[in-house]
N, C-alpha and C positions, 0 to 999 in steps of 0.2 A: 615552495609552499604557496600555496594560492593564497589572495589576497582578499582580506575580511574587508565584505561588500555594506557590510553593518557598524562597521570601528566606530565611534564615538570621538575618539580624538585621535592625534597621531601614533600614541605612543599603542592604540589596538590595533595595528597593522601586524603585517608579517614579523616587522622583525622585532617587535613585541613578543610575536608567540614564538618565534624561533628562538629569543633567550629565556625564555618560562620553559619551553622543552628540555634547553639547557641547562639552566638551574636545576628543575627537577633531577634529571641524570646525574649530576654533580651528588647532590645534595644522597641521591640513592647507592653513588660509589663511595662515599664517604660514609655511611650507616653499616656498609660490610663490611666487615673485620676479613682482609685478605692474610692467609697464613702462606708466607712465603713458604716454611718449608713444609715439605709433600709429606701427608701423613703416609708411614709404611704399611701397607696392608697382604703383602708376601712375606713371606718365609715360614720357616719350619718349624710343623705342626699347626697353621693355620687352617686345617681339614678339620681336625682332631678338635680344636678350640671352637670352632663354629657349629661340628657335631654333638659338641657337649652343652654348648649353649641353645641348641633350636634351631638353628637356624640354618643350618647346609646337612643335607641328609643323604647320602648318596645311595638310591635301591636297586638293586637287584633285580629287571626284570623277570618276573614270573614268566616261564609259559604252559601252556596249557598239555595236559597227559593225552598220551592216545584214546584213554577212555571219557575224558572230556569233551575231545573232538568228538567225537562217537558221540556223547550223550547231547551236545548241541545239537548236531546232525540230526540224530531221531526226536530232538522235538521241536525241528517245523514242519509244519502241515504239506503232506504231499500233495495232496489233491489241489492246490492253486498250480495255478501254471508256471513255464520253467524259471521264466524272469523273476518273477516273484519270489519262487522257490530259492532261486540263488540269493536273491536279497535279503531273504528270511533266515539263509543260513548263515550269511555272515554279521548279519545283526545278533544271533547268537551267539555266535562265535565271540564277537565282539565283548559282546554283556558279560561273558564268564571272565574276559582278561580282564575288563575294568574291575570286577569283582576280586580277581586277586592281586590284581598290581596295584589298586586304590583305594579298597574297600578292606 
């Protein structure tokens, strides 16, 4: 620890602050409540009990119909060019899955 160029007396020196760092620490291990034993958070039916409460939902993803593709497909604009074209279809593409996997 570098050495307080400012102290005032002895006891603002290092090792002044290296036991107030100390203390602190002390005084922060002793404010937690350490639970030795390990709360359980497996076993069976734990899917079940967190799906009925909110909180763990396990989905299905969706995917998209052949006539889906298709209809994303015909609605980007041909007439931009091909780079574009391709990025336009897959931003489509895109927008119908988040529609039904999220929305």
């Amino acid at each position: 620890m570098a050495e307080n160029k400012n102290a005032r007396t002895s006891a603002d020196g290092p090792e002044y602050e290296r036991g107030f760092v100390d203390g602190m620490q002390h005084q922060m291990q002793l404010s937690v409540k350490i639970n030795k034993q390990p709360t359980k958070i497996f076993g069976p039916g734990l899917e079940e009990l967190l799906n009925s409460a909110g909180f763990y939902r396990k989905r299905e993803w969706v995917v998209l119909t052949d006539e889906e593709i298709d209809a994303a497909w015909r609605s980007v604009d041909y007439t931009v060019d091909y780079e574009q074209f391709r990025i336009d279809v897959a931003r489509a593409i895109e927008a119908k899955l988040k529609e039904k996997n999220h929305g």
